[in-house]
Every structure is written in structure tokens, then in C-alpha cells.
C-alpha positions as CSV (number, residue, x, y, z in Angstrom):
1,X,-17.2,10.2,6.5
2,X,-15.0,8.1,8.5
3,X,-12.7,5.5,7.2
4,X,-10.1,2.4,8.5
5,X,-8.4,0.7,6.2
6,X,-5.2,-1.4,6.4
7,X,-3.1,0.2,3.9
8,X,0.7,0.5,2.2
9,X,2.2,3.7,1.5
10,X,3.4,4.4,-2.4
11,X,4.0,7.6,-2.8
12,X,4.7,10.0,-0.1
13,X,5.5,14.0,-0.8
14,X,6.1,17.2,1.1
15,X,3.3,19.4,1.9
16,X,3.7,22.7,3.5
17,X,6.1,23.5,5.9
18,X,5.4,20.3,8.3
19,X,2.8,18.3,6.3
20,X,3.0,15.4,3.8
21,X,0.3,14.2,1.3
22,X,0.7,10.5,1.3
23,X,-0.9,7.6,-1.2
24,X,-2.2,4.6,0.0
25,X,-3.4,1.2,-1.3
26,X,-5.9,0.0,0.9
27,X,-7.1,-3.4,1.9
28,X,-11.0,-2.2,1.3
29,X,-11.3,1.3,-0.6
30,X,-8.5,1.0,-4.1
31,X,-6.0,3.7,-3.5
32,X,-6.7,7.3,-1.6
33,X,-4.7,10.0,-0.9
34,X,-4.7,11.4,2.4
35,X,-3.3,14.4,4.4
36,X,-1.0,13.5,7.0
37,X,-0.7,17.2,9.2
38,X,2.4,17.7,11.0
39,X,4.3,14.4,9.5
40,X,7.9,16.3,9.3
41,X,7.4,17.6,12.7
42,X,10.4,16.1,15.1
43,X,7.5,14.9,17.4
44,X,5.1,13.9,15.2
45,X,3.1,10.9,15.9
46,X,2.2,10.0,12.3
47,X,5.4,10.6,10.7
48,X,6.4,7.0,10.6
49,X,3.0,6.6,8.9
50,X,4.0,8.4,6.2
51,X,7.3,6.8,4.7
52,X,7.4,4.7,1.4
53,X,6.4,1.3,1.9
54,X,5.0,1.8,5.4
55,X,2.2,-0.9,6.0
56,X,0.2,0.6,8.5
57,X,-3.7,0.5,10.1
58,X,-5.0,4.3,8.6
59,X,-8.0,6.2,10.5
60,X,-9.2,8.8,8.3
61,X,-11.8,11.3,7.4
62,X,-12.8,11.7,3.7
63,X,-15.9,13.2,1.8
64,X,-14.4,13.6,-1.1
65,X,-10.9,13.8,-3.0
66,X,-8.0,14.3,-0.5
67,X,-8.7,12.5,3.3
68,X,-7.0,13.4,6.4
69,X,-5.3,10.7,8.9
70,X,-6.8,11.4,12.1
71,X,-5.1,8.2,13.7
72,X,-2.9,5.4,12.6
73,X,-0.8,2.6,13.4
74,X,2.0,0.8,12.0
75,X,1.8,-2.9,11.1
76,X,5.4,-3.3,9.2
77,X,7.9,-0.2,9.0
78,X,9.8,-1.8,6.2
79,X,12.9,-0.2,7.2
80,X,14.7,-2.4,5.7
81,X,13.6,-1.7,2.1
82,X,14.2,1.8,2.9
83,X,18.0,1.4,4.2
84,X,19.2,-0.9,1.3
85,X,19.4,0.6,-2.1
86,X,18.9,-2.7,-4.1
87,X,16.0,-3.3,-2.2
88,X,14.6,0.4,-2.3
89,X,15.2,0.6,-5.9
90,X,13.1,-2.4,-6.3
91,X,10.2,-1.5,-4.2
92,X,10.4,2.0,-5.1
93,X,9.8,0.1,-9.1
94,X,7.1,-1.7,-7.7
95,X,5.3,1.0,-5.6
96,X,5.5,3.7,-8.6
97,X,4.0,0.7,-11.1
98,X,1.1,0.5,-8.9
99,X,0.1,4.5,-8.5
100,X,0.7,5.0,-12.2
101,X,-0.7,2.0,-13.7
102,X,-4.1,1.8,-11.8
103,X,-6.5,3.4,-11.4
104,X,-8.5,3.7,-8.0
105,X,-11.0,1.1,-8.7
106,X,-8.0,-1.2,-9.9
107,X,-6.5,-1.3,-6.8
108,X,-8.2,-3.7,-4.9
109,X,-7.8,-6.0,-2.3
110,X,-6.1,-8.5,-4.4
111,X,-3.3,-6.0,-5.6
112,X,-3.0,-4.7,-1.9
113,X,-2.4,-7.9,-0.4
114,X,0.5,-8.7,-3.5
115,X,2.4,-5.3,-3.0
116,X,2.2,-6.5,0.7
117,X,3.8,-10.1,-0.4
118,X,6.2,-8.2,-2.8
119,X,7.8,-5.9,-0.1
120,X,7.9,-8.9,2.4
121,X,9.5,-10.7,-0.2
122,X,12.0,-8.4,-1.0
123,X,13.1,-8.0,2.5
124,X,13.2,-12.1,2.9
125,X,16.1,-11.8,0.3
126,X,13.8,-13.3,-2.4
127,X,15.2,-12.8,-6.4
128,X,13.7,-9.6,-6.6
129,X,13.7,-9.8,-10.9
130,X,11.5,-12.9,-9.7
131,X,9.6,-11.0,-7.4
132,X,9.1,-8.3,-9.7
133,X,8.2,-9.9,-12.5
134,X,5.5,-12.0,-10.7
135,X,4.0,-8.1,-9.2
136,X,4.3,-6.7,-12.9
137,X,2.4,-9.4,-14.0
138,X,-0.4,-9.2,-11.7
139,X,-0.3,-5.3,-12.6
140,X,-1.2,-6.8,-16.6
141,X,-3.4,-8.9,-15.0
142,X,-5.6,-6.0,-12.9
143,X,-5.3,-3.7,-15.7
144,X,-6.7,-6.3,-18.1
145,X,-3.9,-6.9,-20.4
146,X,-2.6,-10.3,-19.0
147,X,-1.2,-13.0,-21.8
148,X,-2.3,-16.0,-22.9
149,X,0.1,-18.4,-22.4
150,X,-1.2,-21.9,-22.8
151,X,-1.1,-22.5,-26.4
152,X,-0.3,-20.3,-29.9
153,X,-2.4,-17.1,-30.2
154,X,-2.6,-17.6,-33.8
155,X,-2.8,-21.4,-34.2
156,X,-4.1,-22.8,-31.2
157,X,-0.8,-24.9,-31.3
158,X,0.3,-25.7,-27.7
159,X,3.6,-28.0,-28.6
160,X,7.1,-26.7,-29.8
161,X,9.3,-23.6,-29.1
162,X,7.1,-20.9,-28.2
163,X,7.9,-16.7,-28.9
164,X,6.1,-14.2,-26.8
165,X,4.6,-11.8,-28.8
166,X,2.9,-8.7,-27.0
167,X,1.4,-7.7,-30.5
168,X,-0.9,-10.9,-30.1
169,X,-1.2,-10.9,-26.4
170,X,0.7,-14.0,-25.7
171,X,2.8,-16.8,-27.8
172,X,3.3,-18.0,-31.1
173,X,5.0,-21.5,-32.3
174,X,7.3,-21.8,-34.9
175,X,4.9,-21.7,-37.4
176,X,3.3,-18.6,-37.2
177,X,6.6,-16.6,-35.4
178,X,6.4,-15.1,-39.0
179,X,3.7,-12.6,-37.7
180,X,5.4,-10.7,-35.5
181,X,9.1,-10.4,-36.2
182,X,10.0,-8.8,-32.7
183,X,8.3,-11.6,-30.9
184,X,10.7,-12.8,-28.2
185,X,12.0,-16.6,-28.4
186,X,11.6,-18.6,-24.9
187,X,13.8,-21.5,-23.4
188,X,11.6,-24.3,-22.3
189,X,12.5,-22.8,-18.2
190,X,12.0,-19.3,-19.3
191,X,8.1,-20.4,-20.9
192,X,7.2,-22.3,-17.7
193,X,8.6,-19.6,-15.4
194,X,6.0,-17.1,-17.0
195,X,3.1,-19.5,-16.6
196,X,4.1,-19.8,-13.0
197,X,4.0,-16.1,-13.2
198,X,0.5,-15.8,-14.1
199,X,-1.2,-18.1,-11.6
200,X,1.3,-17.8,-8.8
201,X,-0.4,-15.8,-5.8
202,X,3.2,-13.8,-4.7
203,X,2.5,-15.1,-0.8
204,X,3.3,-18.3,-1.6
205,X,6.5,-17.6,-3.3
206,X,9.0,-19.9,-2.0
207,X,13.2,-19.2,-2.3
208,X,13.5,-19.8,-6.4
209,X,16.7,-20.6,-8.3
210,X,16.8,-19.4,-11.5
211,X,19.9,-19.9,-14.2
212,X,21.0,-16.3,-15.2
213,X,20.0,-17.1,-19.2
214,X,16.4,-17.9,-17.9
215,X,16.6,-14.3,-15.5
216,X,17.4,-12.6,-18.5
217,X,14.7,-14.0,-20.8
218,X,12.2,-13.3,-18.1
219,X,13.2,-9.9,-17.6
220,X,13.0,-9.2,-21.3
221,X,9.8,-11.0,-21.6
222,X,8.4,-8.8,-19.0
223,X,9.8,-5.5,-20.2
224,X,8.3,-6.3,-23.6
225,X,5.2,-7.3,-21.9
226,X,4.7,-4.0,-19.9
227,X,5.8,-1.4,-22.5
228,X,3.6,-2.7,-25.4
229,X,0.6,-2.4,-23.0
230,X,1.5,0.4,-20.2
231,X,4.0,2.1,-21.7
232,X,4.2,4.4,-18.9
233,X,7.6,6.3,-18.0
234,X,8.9,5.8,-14.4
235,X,11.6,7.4,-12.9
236,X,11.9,3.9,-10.4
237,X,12.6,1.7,-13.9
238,X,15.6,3.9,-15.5
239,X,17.0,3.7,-11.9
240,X,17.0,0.1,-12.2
241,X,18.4,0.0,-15.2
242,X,21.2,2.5,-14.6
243,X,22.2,0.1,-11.6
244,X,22.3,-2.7,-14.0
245,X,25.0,-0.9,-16.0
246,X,27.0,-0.5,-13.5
247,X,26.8,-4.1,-11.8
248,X,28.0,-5.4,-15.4
């Protein structure tokens, strides 16, 4: 069966002497893999097609498991993220997050078109922490393990200094902070950051200034927030934090 999908490249690998197997999220069919023959051929004409964070108009053929391109076109090279190695490590995060967290199914249109706002907000010069932290959070939200942030998980409190708390699924107040003793505290910025975070569609992401004690909570919050419910191990997130080592 024939398909065309408008889709963003994630993972791209050798394949033979001259091909590459390439992983897609599409705009209409979750994620695929497909076959891309002759891609590390000099005069290929779908090698372009098959860099990381390529978005791109894919023609392919697929009964089932693997599909082969038969003809593409590229919509946004990207190069940019590619050339940079801030912004590479950051999309790289962000590309890696979606193959490994999702399944097929899970990658839908919505995820598609935020990966698409995350790597055009990355190569805007957007606070990629900020930009990352809103994608990671509509990962939770697609894999079903977004928090409840309006009021106290326990309590139903919604007034007071507020502690995230994984364990729960979202916050507790003072009172009940007792409950989970590695629950994370949040500054009054940090708390309504988050919320934005959850109902903010990335597109509309507009230039944000954030003070660096707020960056850090929200980075935390986040990091506590994915590895109580993914827990997955990516090679893209210790590269990250090994360049946050060495900017200190």
C-alpha cells in the first residue's frame, strides 16, 4: 500500500553499504520506519531526506513493518540544529524522547506537529530548558502520565506553597508534604511555569524570560517528573548533562 505523510526524522541509521533505515513521525500514521535505498550515495536524491530532524513530504510503500521511500521532499532541512551542538544536543534529547517513549499509536498528529514547534523553536533561539520542558511534558501527557497541578493530590487544597510529588502524580501543600519526603518544593514562578507547561500548545511559545532559580526548579521538576514515570535511559540526556558540567 501506498502512503504520503508529512513527517520528521528521529532516528536515522546506516543500512548496508549505501542505504539508511530512517524513523519518522508522521502527520497521519504515528511513527514508521522506512527504507531509504541509496541515501549515502554522493548523488542520491533522498539523502537529505534522511538526516535527523529533517521535516520533509514522505512517499512510501508499506504492507507491513519496514516501508520504502519511493519519493520525497523536503519541507525544513533543519541545518541549523544539525550544525550547532547546543542545539543538536537538545533536539537530538527531544527526538530520542519521542522514539523511545511512544509507542506507534502514541505518536499522533498532536505530538508531530509539537516536535515540529520544538525544533522551530530551538532554531528561533528560544530557552531550549523551556522548550524542552514544555515537549517532555506533552510526552507525559501522550503517554498518559501527565500531573495534576491545580490543587493538592492528597487534600484537595489549592492555596499555599505547593511540592511536586511524582509519587502522587502532581502537588502536595504544606500539610500533607509529609507523604512523600522527596517531593520537590516550588517557588510561586516555578508552580505557574509548570501549569503553563501543561496547557501551552509549544506553537504559540513566545520569547520567555525566566530567572535562573526558576530554570533550575523547572528542570528538576521535570527530571523528577519523567524518571518516576519513563524512566527510560537515553544516550541524548547524559549528553546534556555532561555539557552542563562543563558550562558550570
Amino acid at each position: 500500500m501506498q502512503y504520503r505523510a508529512e513527517g520528521i526524522v528521529i532516528r536515522s541509521m546506516d543500512y548496508g553499504e549505501g542505504n539508511k533505515i530512517v524513523t519518522i513521525v508522521t502527520d497521519s500514521f504515528g511513527k514508521t520506519g522506512l527504507m531509504v535505498r541509496g541515501a549515502k550515495k554522493a548523488r542520491s536524491r533522498h539523502g537529505s531526506l534522511a538526516q535527523p530532524f529533517t521535516l520533509g513530504e514522505f512517499h512510501y510503500f508499506r504492507n507491513t513493518g519496514l516501508g520504502t521511500l519511493s519519493h520525497g521532499e523536503i519541507i525544513e532541512s533543519h541545518h541549523v540544529l544539525r550544525e550547532q551542538l547546543e542545539l543538536a544536543a537538545y533536539a537530538a534529547y527531544a527526538a530520542e524522547l519521542t522514539d523511545k517513549a511512544l509507542q506507534d499509536e502514541e505518536a499522533g498528529r498532536y505530538i508531530f506537529e509539537q516536535l515540529k514547534a520544538c525544533f522551530a523553536s530551538l532554531e528561533e533561539g528560544k530557552d531550549p530548558v523551556i522548550v524542552t520542558g514544555i515537549y517532555e511534558m506533552k510526552i507525559l501527557q501522550a503517554a498518559g502520565y501527565g500531573p495534576a497541578l491545580g490543587e493538592c493530590a492528597s487534600c484537595g487544597n489549592a492555596a499555599g506553597p505547593m511540592a511536586l510529588s511524582p509519587r502522587t502524580g502532581g502537588l502536595l501543600c504544606g500539610r500533607c508534604r509529609s507523604r512523600d519526603p522527596y517531593a520537590l518544593v516550588l517557588g510561586d514562578g516555578a508552580l505557574k511555569l509548570l501549569r503553563l507547561f501543561a496547557g501551552m500548545d509549544l506553537g504559540r511559545l513566545g520569547n520567555v524570560q525566566v530567572k535562573d532559580e526558576t530554570r533550575l526548579q523547572l528542570k528538576q521538576a521535570m527530571r523528577l517528573l519523567m524518571d518516576a514515570h519513563l524512566g527510560i535511559p537515553l544516550k541524548s540526556r547524559s549528553f546534556l548533562d555532561q555539557m552542563d558540567k562543563f558550562s558550570i
